[in-house]
C-alpha positions in Angstrom: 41.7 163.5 125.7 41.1 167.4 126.5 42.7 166.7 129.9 45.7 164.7 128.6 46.5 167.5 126.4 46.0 170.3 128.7 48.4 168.1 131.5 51.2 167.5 128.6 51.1 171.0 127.8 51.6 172.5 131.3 54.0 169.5 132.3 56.2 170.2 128.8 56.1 174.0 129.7 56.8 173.8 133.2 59.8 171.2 132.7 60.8 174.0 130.0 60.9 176.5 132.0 62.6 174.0 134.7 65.8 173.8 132.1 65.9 177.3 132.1 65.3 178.7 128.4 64.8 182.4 128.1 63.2 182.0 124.9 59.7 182.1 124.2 60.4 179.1 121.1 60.3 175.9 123.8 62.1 172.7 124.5 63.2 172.7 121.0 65.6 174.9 121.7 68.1 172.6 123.8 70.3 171.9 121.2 71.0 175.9 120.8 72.6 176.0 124.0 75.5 174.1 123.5 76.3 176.8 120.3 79.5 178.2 120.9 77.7 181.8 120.0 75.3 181.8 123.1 76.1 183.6 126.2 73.9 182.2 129.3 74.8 185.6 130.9 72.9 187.5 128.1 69.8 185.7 126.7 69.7 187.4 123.4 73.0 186.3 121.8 73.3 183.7 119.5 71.1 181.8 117.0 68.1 182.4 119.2 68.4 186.3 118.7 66.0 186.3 115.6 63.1 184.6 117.8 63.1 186.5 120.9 64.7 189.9 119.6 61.4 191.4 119.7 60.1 189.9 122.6 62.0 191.1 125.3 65.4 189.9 127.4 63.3 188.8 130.2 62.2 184.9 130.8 58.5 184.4 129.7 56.3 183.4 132.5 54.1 179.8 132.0 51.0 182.5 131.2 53.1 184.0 128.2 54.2 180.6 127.1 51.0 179.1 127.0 50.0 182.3 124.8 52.6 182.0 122.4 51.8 178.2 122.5 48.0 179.2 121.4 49.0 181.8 118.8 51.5 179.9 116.9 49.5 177.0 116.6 46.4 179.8 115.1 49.0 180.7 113.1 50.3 177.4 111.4 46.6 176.2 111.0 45.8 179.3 108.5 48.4 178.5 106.0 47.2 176.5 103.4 49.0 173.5 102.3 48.6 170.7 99.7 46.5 168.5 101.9 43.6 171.3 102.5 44.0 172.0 98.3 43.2 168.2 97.7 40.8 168.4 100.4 39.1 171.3 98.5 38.9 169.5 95.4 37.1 166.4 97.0 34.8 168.4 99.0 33.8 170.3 96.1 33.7 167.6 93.5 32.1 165.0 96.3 29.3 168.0 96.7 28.5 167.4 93.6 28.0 164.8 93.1 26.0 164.3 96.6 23.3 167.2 94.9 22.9 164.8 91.8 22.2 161.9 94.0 19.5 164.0 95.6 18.2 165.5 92.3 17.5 162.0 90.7 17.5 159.7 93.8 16.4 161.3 97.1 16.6 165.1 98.4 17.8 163.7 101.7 21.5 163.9 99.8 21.1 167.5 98.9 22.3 167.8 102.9 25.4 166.6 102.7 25.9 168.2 99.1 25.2 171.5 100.4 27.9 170.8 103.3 30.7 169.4 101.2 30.1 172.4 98.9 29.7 174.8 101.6 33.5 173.5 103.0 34.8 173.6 99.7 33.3 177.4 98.8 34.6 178.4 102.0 38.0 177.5 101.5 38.3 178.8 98.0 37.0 182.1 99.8 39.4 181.9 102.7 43.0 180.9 100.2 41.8 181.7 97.0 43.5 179.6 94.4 43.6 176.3 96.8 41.1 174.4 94.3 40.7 175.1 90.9 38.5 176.8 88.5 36.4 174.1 87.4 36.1 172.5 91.1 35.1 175.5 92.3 32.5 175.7 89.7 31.2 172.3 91.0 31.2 173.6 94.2 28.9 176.1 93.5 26.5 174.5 91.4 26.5 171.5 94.0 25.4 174.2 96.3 22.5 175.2 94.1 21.5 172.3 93.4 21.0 171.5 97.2 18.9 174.5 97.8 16.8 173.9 95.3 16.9 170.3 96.2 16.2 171.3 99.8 13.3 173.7 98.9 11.6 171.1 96.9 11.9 168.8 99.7 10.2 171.8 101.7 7.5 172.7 99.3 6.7 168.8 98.7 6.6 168.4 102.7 4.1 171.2 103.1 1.9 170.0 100.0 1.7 166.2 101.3 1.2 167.5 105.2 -2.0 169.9 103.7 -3.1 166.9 101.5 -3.7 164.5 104.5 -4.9 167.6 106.8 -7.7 168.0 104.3 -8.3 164.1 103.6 -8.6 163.7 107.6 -11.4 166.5 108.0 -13.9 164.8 105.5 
């Protein structure tokens, strides 16, 4: 899949820069060069002024396209949008509930408690406002609840391993 992606990428920029654009935007640009404002002769007229004014008059090489390819896709994946909000709220709420399965039915669901709470903590840390107040309450007491959960599991481990150590020397 990693291959397919890598081919499409270098075949789309190389057919890009094939057609001649002297942006640095892409093939979605095609449609801009039938504008009555542009001027072939000078690269920086028209609608597409705004997106390469700062860049530079030049054509980008397939290095520089591949860059801007990689930083505007960093870029779009930090803003936070409704989907990662309701995906906050589940995580955190889910984490929950996962640390109250492990508290009164097995510790082995404190792990995926402390996980789901751990996502949801982190996101509230990285946009803060994307869940609310009393998800990110449940968040954190999910997490709690799995370390203490987890230690438990620990200490009980340790107590049953030493119990059977001593029962085996006798």
């Amino acid at each position: 899949m990693r291959c397919f992606l890598i081919f499409a990428l270098l075949f789309t920029a190389a057919w890009c820069q094939g057609a001649r654009l002297e942006s640095s935007v892409g093939c979605s640009d095609l449609a801009q060069i039938s504008s009555p404002a542009y001027n072939p002769d000078f690269p920086l007229s028209g609608p597409r002024a705004e997106v390469t004014g700062a860049i530079s008059a030049r054509k980008l090489t397939l290095r520089e396209k591949i860059g801007y390819w990689f930083i505007s896709r960093k870029f779009r994946k930090a803003s936070p949008d409704k989907i990662s909000a309701e995906r906050g709220n589940t995580n955190a709420i889910l984490g929950f509930v996962f640390a109250c399965c492990g508290l009164f039915i097995t510790p082995l669901f404190a792990i995926p408690g402390l996980i789901l709470s751990g996502k949801a903590i982190k996101l509230e840390k990285t946009f803060p406002g994307t869940i609310t107040k009393s998800n990110h309450s449940l968040a954190k007491a999910g997490e709690i609840m799995s370390y203490i959960m987890l230690g438990l599991l620990a200490v009980g481990l340790i107590i049953i391993s030493a119990y059977f150590l001593i029962m085996a020397n006798r």
